[in-house]
VMD Tcl script that draws the C-alpha trace (Angstrom):
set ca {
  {-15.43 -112.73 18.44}
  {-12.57 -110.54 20.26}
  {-12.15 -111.33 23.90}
  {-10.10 -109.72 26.77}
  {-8.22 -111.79 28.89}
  {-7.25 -109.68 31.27}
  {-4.63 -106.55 32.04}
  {-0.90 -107.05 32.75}
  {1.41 -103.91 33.40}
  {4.26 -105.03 30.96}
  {7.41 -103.62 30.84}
  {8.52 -101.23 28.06}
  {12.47 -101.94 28.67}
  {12.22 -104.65 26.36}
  {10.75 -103.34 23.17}
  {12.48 -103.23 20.29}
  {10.66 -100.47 18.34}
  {9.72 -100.90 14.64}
  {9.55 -97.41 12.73}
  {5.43 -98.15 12.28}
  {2.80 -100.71 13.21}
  {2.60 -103.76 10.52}
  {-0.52 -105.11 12.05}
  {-1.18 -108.80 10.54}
  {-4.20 -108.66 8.33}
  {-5.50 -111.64 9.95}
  {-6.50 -109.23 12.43}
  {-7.95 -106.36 10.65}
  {-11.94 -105.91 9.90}
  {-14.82 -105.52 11.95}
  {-15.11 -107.80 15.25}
  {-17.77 -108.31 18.14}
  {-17.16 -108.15 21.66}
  {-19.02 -109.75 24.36}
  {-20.77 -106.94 26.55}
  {-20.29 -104.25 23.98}
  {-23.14 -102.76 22.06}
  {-20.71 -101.00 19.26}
  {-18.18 -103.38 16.62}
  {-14.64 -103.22 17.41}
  {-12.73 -102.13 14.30}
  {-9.20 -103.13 13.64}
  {-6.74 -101.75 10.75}
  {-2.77 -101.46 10.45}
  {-2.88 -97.81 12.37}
  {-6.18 -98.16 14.68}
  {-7.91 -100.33 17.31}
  {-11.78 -98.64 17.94}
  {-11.78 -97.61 22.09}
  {-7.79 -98.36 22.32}
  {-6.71 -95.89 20.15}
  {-3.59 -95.07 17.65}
  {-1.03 -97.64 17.10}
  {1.98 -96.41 17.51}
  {4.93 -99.34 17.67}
  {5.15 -102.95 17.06}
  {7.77 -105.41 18.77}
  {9.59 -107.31 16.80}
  {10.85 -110.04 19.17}
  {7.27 -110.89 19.41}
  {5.16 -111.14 16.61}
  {1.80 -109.66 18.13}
  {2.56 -106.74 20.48}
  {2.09 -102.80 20.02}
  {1.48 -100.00 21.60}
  {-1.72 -98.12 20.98}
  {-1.99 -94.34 21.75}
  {-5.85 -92.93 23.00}
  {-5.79 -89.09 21.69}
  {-9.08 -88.90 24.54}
  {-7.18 -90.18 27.60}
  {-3.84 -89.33 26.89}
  {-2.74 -93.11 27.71}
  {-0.35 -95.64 26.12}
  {-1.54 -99.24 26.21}
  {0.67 -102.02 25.36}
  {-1.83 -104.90 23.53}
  {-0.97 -108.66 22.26}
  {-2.68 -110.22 20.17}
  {-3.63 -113.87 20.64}
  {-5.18 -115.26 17.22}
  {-7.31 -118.26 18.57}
  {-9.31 -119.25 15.07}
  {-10.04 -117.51 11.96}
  {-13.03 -115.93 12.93}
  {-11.94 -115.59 16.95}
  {-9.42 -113.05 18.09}
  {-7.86 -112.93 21.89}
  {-6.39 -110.00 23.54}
  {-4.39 -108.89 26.46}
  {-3.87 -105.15 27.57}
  {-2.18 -103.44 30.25}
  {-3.13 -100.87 32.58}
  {-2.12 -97.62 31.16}
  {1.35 -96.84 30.67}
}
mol new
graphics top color blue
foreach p $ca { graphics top sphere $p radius 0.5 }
foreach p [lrange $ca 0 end-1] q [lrange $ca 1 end] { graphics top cylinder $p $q radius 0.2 }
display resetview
């Protein structure tokens, strides 16, 4: 199950930028989110409805940036891994 917990604006003055996204595979395969018809589908370059990742922080393990090609928006996203089979994430407005 992948659940939102809510949007933050977070600040992009702390990133360190890695060169590409190294998403953890923990993370990667098909989830279900509550009040969505469609699966969410996670890999090392995309997130289904958020877009293109584009950066990863590397001060903190589970943050990137994803890029959306249809709005034109940057969305910074953390991951919270709750369980093996349960996935929790924040996202801020657009950036």
């Amino acid at each position: 199950m992948l659940t939102t917990l809510g949007k933050s604006i977070v600040g992009l003055s702390s990133f360190s930028l890695l060169p590409s996204c190294s998403i953890s595979s923990s993370f990667t395969g098909i989830w279900l989110q509550p009040g969505l018809v469609d699966l969410i589908t996670i890999n090392n370059t995309w997130f289904s409805l958020k877009g293109t990742c584009l950066y990863g922080q590397q001060d903190v393990k589970y943050k990137y940036i994803y890029y959306n090609e249809q709005t034109r928006c940057k969305r910074c996203i953390l991951f919270i891994p709750r369980h093996s089979n349960a996935l929790q994430y924040r996202e801020s407005m657009y950036l």
